[in-house]
Backbone as CSV, one residue per row, in Angstrom:
resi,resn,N_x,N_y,N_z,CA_x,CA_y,CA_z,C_x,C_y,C_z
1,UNK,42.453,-27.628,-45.099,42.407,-26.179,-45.342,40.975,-25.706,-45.204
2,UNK,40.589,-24.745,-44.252,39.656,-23.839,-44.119,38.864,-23.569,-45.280
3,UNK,37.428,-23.558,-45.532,37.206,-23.328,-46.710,36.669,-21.834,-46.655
4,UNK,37.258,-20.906,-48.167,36.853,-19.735,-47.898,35.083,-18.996,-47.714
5,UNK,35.016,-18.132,-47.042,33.618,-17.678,-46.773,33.580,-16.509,-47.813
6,UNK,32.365,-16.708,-48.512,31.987,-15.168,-49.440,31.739,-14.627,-49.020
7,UNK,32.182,-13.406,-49.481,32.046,-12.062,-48.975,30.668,-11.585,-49.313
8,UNK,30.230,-11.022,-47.925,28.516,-10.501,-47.332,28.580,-9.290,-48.357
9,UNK,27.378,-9.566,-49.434,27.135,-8.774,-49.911,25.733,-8.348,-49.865
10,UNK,25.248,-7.009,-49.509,23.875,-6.424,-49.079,23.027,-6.525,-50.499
11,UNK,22.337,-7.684,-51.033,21.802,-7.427,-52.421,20.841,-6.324,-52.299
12,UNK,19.501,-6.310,-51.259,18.746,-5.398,-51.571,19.581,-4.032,-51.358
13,UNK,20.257,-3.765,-50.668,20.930,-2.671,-51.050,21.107,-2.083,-51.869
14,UNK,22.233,-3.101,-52.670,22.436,-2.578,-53.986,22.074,-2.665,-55.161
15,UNK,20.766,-3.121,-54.974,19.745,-3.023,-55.926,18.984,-2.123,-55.811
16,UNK,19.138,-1.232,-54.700,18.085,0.173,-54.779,19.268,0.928,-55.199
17,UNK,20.450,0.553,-54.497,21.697,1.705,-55.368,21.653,1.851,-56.596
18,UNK,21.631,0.257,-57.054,21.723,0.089,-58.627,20.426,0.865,-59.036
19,UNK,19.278,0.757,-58.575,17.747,1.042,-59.145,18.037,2.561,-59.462
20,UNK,18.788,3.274,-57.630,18.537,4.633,-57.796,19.058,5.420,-59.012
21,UNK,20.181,4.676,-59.325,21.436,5.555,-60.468,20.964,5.440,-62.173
22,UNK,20.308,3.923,-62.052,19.637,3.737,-63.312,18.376,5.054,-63.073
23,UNK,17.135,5.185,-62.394,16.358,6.552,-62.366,17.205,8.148,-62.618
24,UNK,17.839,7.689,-61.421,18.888,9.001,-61.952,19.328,9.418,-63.263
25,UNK,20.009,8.548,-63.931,20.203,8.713,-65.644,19.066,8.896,-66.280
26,UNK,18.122,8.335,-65.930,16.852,8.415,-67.146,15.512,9.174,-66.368
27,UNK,15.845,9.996,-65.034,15.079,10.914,-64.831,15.571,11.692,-63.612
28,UNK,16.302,12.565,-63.781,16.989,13.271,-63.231,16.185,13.959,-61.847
29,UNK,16.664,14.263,-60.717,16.353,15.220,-60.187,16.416,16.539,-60.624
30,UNK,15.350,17.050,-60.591,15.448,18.748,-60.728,14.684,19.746,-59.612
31,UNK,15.799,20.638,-59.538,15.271,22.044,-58.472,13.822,21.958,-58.239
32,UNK,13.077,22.103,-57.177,11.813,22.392,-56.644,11.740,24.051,-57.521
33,UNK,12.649,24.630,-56.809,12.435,26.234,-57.032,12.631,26.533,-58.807
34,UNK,14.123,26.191,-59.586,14.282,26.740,-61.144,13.890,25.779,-61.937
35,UNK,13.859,24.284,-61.807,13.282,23.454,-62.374,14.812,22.900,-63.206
36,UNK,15.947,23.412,-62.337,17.154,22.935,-63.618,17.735,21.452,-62.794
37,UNK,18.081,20.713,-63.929,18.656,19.069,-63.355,19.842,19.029,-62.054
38,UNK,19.415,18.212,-61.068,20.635,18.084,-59.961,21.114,16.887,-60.182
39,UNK,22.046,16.856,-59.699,22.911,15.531,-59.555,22.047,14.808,-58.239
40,UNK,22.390,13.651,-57.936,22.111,12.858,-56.689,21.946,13.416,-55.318
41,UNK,23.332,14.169,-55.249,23.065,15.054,-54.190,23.390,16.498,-53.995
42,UNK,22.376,16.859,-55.266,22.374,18.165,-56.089,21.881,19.361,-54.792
43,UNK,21.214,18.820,-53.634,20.332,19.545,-53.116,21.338,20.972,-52.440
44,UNK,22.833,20.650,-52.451,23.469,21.670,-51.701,23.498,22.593,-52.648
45,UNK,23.760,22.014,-54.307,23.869,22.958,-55.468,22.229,24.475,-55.150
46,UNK,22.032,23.349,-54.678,20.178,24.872,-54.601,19.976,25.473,-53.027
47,UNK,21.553,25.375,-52.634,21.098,25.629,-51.012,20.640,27.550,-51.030
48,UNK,21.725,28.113,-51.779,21.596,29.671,-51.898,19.843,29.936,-52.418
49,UNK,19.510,29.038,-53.071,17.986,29.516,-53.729,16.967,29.126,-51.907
50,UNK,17.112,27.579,-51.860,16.696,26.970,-50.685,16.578,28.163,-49.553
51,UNK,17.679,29.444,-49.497,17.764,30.261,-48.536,17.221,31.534,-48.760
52,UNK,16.506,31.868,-49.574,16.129,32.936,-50.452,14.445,33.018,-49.921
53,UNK,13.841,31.676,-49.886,12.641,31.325,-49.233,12.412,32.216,-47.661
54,UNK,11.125,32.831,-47.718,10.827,33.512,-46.574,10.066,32.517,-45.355
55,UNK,10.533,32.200,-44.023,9.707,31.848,-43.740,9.584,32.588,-42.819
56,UNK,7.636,32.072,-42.235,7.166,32.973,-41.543,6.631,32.173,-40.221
57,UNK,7.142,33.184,-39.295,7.065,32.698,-37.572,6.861,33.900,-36.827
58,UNK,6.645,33.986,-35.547,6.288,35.054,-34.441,7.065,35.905,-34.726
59,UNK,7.082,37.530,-34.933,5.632,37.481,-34.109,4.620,38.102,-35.302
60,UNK,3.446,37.599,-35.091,2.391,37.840,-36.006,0.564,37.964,-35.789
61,UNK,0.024,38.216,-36.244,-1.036,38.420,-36.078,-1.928,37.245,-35.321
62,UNK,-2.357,37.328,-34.429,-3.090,36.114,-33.303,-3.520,35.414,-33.965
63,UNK,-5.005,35.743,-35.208,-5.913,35.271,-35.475,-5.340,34.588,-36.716
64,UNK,-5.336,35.724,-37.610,-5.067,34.739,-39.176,-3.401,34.890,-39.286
65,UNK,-2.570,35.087,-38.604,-0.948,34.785,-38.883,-0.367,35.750,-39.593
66,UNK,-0.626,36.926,-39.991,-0.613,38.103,-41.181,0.891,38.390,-40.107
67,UNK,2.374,37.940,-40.556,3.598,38.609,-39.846,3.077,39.651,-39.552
68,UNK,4.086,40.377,-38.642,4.634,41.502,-38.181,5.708,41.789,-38.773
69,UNK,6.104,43.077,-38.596,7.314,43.470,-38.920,7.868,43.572,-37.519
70,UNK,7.553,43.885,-36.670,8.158,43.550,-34.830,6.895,43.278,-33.916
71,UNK,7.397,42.760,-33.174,6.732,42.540,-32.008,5.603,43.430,-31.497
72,UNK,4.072,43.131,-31.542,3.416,44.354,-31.469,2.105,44.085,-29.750
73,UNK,2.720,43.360,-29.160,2.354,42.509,-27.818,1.476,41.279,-28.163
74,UNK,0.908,40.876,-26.373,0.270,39.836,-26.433,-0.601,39.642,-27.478
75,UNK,-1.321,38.561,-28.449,-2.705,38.577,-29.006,-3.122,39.661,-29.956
76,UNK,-1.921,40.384,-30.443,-2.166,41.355,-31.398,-2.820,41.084,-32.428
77,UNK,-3.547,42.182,-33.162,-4.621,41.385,-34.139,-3.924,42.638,-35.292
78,UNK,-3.924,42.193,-36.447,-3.967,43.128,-38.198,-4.839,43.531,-38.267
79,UNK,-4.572,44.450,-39.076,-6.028,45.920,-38.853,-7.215,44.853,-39.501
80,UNK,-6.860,43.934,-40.747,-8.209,43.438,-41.207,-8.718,42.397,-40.350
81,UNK,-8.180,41.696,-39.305,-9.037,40.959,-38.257,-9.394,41.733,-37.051
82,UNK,-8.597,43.632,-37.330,-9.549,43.893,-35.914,-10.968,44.294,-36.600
83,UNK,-11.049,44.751,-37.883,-12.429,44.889,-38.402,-13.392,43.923,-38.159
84,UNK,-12.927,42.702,-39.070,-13.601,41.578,-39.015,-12.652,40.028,-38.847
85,UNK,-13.218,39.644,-37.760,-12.544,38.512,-37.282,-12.869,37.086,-37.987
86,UNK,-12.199,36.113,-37.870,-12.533,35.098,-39.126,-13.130,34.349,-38.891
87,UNK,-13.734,33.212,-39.586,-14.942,32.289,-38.540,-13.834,31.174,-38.107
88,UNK,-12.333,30.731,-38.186,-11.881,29.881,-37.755,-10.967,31.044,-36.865
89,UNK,-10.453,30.012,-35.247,-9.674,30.580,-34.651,-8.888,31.050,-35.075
90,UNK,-7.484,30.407,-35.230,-6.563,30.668,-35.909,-6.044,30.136,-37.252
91,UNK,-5.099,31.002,-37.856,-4.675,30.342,-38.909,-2.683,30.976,-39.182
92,UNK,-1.957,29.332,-39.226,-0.467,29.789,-39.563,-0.300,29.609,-40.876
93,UNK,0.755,29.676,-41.389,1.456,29.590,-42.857,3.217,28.856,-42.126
94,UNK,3.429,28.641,-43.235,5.027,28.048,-43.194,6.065,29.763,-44.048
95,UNK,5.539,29.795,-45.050,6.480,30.093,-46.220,5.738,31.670,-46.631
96,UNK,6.315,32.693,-47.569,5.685,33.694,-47.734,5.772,33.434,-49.557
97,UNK,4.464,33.450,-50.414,4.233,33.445,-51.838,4.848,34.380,-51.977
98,UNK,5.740,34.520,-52.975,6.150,35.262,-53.693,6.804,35.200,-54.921
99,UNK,7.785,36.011,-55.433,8.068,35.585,-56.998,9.304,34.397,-56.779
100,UNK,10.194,34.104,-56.079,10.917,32.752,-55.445,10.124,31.688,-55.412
101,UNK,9.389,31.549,-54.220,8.286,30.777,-53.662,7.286,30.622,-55.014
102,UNK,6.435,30.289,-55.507,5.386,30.583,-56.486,5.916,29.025,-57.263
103,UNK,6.725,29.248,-57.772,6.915,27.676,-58.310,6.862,26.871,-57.764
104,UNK,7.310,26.789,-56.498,7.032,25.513,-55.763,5.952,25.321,-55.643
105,UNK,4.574,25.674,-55.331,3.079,25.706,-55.042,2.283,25.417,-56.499
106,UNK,3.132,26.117,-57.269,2.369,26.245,-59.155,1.979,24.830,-59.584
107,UNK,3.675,24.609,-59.689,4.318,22.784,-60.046,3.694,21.969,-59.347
108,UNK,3.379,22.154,-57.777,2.385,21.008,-57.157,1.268,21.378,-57.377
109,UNK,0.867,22.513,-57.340,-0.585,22.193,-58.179,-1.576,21.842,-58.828
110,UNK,-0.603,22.480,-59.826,-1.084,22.267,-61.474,-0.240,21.866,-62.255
111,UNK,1.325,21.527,-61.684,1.827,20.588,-62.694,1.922,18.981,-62.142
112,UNK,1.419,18.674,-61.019,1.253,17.516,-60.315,2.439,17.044,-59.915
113,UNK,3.633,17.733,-59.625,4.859,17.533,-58.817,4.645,17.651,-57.198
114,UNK,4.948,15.859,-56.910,4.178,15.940,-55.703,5.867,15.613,-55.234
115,UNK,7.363,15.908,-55.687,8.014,15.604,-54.795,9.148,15.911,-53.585
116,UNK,8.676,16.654,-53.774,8.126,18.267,-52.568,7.591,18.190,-50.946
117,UNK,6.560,17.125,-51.415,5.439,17.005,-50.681,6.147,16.854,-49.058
118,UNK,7.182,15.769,-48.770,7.407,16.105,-47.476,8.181,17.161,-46.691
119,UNK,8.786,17.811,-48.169,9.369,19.685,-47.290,8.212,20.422,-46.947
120,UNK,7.185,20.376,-48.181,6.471,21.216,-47.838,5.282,20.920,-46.211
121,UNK,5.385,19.890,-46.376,4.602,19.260,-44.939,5.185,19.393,-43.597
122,UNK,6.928,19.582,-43.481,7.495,19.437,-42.714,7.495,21.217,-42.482
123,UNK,7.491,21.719,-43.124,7.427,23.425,-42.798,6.179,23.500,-42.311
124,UNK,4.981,23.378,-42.778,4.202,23.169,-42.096,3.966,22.734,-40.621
125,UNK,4.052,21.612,-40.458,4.223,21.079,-38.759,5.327,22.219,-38.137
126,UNK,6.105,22.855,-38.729,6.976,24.073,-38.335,6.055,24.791,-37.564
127,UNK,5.634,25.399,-38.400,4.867,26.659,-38.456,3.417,26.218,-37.579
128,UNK,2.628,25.345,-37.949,1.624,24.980,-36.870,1.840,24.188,-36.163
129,UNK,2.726,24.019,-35.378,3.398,23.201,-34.120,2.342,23.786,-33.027
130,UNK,2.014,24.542,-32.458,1.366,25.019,-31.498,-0.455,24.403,-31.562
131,UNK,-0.895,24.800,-32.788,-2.299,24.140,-32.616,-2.309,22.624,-33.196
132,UNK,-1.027,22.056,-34.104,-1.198,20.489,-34.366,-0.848,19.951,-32.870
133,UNK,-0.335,20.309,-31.914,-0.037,19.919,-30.582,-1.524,19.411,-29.875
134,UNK,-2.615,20.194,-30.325,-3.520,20.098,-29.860,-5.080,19.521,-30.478
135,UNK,-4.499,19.048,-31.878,-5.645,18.999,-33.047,-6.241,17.063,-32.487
136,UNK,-7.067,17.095,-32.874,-7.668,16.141,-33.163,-7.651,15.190,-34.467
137,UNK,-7.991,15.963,-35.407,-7.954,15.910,-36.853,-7.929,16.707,-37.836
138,UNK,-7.496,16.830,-39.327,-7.021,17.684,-40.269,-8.258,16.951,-41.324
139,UNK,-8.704,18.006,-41.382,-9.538,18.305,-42.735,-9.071,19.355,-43.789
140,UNK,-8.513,18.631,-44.797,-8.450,19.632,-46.029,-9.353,20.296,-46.866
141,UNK,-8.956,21.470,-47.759,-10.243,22.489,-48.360,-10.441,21.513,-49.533
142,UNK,-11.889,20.855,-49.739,-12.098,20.140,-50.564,-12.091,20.234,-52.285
143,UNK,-12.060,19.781,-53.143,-12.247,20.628,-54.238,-13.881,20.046,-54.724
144,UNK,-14.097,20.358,-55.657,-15.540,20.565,-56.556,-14.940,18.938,-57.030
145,UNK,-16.638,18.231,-57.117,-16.018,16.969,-58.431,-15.088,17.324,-60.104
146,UNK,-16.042,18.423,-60.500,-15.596,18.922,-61.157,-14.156,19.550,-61.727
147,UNK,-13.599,19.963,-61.027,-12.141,20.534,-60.802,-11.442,19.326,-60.005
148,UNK,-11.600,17.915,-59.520,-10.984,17.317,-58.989,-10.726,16.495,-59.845
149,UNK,-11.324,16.235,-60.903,-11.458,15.493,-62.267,-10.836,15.914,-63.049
150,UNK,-10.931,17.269,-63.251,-9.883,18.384,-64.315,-8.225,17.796,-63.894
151,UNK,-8.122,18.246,-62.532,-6.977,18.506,-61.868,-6.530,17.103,-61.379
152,UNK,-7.219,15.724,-61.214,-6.766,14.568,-60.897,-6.449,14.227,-59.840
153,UNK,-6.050,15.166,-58.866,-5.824,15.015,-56.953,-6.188,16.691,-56.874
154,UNK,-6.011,16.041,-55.222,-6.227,17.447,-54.484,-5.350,17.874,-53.718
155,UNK,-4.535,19.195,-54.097,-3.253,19.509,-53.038,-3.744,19.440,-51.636
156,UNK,-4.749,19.950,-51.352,-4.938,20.111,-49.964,-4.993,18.693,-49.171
157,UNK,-5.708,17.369,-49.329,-5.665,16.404,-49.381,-4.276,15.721,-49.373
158,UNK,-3.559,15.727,-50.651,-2.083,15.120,-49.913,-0.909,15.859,-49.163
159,UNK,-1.358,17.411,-49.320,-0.714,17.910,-47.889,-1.357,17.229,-46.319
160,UNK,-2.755,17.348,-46.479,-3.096,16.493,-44.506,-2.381,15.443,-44.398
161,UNK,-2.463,14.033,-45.223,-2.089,12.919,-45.398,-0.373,13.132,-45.131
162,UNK,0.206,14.047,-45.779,1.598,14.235,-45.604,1.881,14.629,-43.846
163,UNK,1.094,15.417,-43.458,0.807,15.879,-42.030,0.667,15.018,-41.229
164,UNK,-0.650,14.189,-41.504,-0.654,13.215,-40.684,0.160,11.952,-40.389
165,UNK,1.286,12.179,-41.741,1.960,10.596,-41.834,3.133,11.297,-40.481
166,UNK,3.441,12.502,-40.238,4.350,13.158,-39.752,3.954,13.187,-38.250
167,UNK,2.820,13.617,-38.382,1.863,13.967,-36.657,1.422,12.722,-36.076
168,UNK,1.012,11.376,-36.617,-0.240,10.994,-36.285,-1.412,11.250,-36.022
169,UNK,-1.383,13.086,-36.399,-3.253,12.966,-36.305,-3.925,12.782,-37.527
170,UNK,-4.922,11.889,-37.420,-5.258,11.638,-38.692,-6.594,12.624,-38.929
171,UNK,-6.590,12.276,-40.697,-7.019,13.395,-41.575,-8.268,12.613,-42.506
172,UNK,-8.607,13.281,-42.646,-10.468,13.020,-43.128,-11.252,13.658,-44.425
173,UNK,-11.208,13.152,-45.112,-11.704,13.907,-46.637,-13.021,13.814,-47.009
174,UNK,-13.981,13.230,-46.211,-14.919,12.960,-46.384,-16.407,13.667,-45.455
175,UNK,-15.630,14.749,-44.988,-16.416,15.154,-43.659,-17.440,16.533,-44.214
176,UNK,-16.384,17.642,-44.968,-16.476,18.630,-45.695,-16.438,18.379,-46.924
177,UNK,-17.389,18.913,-47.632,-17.818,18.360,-49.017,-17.973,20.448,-50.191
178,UNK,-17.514,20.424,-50.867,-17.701,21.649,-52.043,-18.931,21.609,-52.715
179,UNK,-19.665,22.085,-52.501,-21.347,21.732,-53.387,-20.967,22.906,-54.666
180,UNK,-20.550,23.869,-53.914,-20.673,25.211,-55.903,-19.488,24.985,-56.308
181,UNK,-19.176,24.925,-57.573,-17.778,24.789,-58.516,-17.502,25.958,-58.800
182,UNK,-17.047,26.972,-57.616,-16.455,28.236,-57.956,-15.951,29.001,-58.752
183,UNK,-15.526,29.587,-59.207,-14.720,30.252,-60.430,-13.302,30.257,-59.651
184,UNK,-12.139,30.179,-60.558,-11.364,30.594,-59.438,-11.125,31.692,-58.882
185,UNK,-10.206,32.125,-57.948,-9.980,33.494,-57.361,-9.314,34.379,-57.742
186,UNK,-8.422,33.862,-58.436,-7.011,34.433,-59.071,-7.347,36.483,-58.419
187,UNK,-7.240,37.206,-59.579,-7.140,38.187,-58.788,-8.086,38.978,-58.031
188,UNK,-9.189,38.891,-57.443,-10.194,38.809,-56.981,-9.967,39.677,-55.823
189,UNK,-10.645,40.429,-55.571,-10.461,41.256,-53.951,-10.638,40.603,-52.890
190,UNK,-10.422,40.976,-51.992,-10.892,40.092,-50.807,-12.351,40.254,-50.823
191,UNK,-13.208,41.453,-50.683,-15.242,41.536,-50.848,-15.321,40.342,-51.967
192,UNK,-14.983,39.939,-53.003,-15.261,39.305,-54.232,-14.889,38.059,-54.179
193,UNK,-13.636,37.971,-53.229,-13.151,36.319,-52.903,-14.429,35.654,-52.086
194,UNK,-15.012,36.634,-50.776,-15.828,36.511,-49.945,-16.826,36.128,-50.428
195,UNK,-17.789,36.986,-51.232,-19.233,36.544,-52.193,-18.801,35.506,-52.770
196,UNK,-17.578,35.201,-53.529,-16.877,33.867,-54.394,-17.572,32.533,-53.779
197,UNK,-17.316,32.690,-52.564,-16.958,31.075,-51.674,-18.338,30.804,-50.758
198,UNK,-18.990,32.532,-51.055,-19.947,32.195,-49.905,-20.740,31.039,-50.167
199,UNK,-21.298,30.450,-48.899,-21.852,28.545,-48.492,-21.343,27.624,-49.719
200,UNK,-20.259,28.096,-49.808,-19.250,26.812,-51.307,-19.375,25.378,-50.660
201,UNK,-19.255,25.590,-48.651,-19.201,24.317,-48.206,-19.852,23.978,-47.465
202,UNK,-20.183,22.694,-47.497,-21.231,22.153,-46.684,-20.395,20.738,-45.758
203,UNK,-21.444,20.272,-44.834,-20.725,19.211,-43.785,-21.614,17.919,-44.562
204,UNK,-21.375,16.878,-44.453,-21.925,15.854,-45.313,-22.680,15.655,-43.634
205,UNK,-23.804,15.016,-44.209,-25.081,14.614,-43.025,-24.819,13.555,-42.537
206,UNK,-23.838,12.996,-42.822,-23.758,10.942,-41.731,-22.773,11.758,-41.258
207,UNK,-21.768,12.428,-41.267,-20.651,13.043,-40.651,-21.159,14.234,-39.132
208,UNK,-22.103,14.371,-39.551,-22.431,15.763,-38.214,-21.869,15.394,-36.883
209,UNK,-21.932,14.914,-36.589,-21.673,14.621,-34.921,-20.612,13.736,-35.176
210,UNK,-19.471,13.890,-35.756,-17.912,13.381,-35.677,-17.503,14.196,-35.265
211,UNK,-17.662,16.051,-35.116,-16.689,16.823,-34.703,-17.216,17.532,-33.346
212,UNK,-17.756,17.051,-32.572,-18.645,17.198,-31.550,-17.316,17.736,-30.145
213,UNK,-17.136,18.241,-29.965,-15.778,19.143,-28.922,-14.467,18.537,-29.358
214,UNK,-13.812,18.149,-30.700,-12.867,18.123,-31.502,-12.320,19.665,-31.683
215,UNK,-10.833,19.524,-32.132,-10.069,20.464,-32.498,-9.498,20.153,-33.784
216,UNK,-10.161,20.895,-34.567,-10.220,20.529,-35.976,-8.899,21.479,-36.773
217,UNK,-8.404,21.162,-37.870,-7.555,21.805,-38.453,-7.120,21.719,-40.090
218,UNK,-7.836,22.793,-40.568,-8.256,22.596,-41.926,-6.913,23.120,-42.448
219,UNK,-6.532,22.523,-43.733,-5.079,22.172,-44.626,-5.443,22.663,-45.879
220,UNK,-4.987,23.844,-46.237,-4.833,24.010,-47.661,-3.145,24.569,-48.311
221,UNK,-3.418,25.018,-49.509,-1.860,25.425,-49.849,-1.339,26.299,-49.701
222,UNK,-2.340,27.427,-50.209,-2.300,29.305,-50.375,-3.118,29.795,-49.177
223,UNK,-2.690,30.391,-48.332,-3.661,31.632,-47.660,-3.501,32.936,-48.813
224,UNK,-4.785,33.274,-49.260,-4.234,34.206,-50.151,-4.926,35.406,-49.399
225,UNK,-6.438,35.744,-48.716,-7.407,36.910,-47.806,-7.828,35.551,-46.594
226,UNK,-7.759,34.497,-46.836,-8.566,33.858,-45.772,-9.987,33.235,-46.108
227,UNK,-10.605,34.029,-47.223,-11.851,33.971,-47.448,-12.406,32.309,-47.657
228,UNK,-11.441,31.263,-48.094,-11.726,30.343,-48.201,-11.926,29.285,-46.684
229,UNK,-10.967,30.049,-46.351,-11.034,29.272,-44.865,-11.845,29.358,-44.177
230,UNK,-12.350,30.707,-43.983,-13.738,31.257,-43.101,-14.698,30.318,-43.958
231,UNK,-14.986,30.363,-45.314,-16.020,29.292,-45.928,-16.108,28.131,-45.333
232,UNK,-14.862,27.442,-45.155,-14.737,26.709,-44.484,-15.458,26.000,-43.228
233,UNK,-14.738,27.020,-42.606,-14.774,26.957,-41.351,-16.575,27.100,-40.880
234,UNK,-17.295,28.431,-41.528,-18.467,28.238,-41.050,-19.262,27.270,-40.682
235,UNK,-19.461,26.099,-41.612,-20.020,24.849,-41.498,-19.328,23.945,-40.035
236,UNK,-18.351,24.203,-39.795,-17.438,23.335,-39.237,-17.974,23.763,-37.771
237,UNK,-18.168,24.929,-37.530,-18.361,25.853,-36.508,-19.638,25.259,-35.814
238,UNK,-20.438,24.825,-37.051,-22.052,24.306,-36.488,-22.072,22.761,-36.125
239,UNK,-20.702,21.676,-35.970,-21.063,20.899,-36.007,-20.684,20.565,-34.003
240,UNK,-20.401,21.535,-33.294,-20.241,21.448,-32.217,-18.411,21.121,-31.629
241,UNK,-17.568,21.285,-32.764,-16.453,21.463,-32.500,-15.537,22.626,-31.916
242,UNK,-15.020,21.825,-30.477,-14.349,22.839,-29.771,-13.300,23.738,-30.598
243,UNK,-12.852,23.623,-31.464,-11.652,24.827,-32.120,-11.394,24.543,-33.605
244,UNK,-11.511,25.718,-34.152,-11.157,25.445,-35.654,-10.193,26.504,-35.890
245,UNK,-8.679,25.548,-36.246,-7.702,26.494,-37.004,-7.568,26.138,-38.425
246,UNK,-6.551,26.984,-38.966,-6.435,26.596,-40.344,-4.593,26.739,-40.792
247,UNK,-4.134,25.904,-41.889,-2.868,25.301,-41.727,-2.230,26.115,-42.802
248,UNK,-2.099,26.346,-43.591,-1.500,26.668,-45.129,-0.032,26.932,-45.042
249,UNK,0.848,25.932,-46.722,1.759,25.686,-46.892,2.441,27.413,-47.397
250,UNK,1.373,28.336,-47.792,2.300,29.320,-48.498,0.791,30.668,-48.053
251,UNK,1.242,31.602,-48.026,0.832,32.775,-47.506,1.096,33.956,-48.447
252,UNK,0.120,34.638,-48.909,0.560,35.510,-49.550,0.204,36.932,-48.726
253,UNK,1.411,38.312,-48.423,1.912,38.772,-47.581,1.919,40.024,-48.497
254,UNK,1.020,40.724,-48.674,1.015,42.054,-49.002,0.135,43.131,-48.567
255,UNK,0.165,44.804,-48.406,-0.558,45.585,-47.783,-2.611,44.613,-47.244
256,UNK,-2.453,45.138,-46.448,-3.853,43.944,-46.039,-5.025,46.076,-46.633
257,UNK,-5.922,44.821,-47.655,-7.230,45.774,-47.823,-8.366,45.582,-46.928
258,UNK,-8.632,46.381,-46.677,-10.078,46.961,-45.488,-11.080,47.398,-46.825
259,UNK,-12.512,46.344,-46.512,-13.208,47.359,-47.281,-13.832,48.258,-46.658
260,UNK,-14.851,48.975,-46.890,-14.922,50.277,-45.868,-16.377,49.612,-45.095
261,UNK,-16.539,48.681,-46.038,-18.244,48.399,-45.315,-17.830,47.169,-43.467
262,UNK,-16.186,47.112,-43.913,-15.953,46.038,-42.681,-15.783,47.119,-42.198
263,UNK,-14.463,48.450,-42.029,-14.009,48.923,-41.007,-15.120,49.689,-40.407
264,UNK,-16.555,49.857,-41.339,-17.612,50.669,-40.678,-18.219,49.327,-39.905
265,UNK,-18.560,48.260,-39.806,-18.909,47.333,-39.265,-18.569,47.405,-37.917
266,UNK,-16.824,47.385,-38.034,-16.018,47.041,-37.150,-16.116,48.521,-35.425
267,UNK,-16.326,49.828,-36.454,-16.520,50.781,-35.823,-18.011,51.125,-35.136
268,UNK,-18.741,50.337,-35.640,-20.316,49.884,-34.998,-20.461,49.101,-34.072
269,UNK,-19.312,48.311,-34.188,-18.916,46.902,-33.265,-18.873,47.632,-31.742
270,UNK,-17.478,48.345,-31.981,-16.653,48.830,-31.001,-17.508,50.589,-30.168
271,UNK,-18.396,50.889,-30.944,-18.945,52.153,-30.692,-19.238,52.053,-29.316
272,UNK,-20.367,51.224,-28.633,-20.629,51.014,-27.023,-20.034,51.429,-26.133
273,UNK,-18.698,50.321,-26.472,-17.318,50.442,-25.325,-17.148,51.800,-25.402
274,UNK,-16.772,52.235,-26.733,-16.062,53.793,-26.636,-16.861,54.827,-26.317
275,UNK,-18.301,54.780,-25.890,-19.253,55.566,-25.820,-19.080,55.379,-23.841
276,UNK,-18.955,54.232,-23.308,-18.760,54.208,-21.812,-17.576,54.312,-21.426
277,UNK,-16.404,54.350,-22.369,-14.989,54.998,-21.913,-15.020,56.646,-21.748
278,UNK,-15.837,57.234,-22.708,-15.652,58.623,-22.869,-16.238,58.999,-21.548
């Protein structure tokens, strides 16, 4: 008589099955967005919230990504980049901040809920598909020692890393460095965000000539005026790199303020031309 064969059983399998259900009981999934407990595969239970999320795509402002409400032609610019234009080329967003949106960004923040991290990365590569097509490398907005110590990581930092695990372009934390420990921005004007950040960043000196005709692409969470990015970006600008865009997971999307000292800038700019059109 044949002797019987045991039946193929997948142990590591079902030892992550077993692992997953034991976590499951003793630490539940919960909503990104309300924070209330899901089941295993709770995620359809939050699809109506999941759909509530704005995201943002063409057509929109050339420079810093500020939507449209329609189509306004080629290279169209928002009244605050036709004033003043930003020191990085461009800049996209995935998602629009708002009172929906806001928890998701809060919780990874500042409550250190990083498990998120590959939606929010994957909207991203969404949304900057056009210049990650072309990047070199992702530099995130650095934080202060100070506030990196407070806060224990840096969102901007494991968003690139999340990017890059997705893109293969790899990402660099060591290039752009925060010398002033800012205040934060919270409600701050855009003139006040601007003075806020002004030379906040500097390029570390063994690094200068790494970004030498590179297409660089700086990663943070919030576009809230830009002002951080242009900080950014200035330094970046001097190190001989062919293009600097900027990436952000969430965008905040309300009437754009002009101060009057840009749109008079902007109208000093443009005076020439309109003086040899007339």
């Amino acid at each position: 008589m044949a002797a019987m064969k045991a039946p193929f059983v997948d142990f590591p399998r079902a030892v992550n099955t077993l692992y997953g259900r034991i976590l499951d009981t003793l630490m539940p999934p919960h909503s990104l967005i309300t924070g209330q407990v899901l089941s295993r595969d709770g995620f359809e239970a939050d699809t109506e919230l999941w759909q509530s999320l704005k995201f943002i795509d063409d057509p929109c402002c050339q420079a810093c990504g500020y939507p449209f409400e329609f189509e306004q032609g080629e290279n169209a610019l928002c009244i605050r980049c036709t004033a003043y234009r930003p020191a990085y080329n461009q800049a996209r967003s995935a998602i629009t901040y708002d009172d929906t949106s806001r928890k998701l960004v809060l919780d990874f923040k500042y409550g250190g809920r990083t498990d998120g991290l590959g939606f929010f990365a994957a909207q991203m590569v969404r949304a900057g598909a056009g210049m990650l097509a072309q990047a070199d490398i992702l530099i995130p907005v650095p934080l202060h020692r100070a506030r990196l110590r407070q806060r224990r990581f840096n969102q901007a930092a494991l968003l690139a890393r999340a990017i890059s695990h997705l893109t293969n372009i790899p990402y660099d934390t060591e290039i752009l460095m925060r010398k002033k420990n800012t205040p934060i921005q919270g409600r701050l004007s855009f003139k006040a965000r601007r003075r806020n950040v002004a030379g906040a960043f500097v390029i570390y000196e063994k690094h200068k000539d790494r970004l030498k005709n590179k297409r660089v692409v700086i990663i943070d969470d919030v576009y809230t005026t830009g002002s951080t990015l242009s900080a950014c970006a200035k330094p970046l600008n001097k190190t001989g790199a062919a293009q600097i865009d900027a990436l952000t997971f969430m965008r905040v999307v309300r009437p754009l303020e002009i101060p009057l000292e840009l749109l008079a800038h902007s109208l000093k700019k443009d005076a020439p031309a309109q003086k040899e059109i007339s």
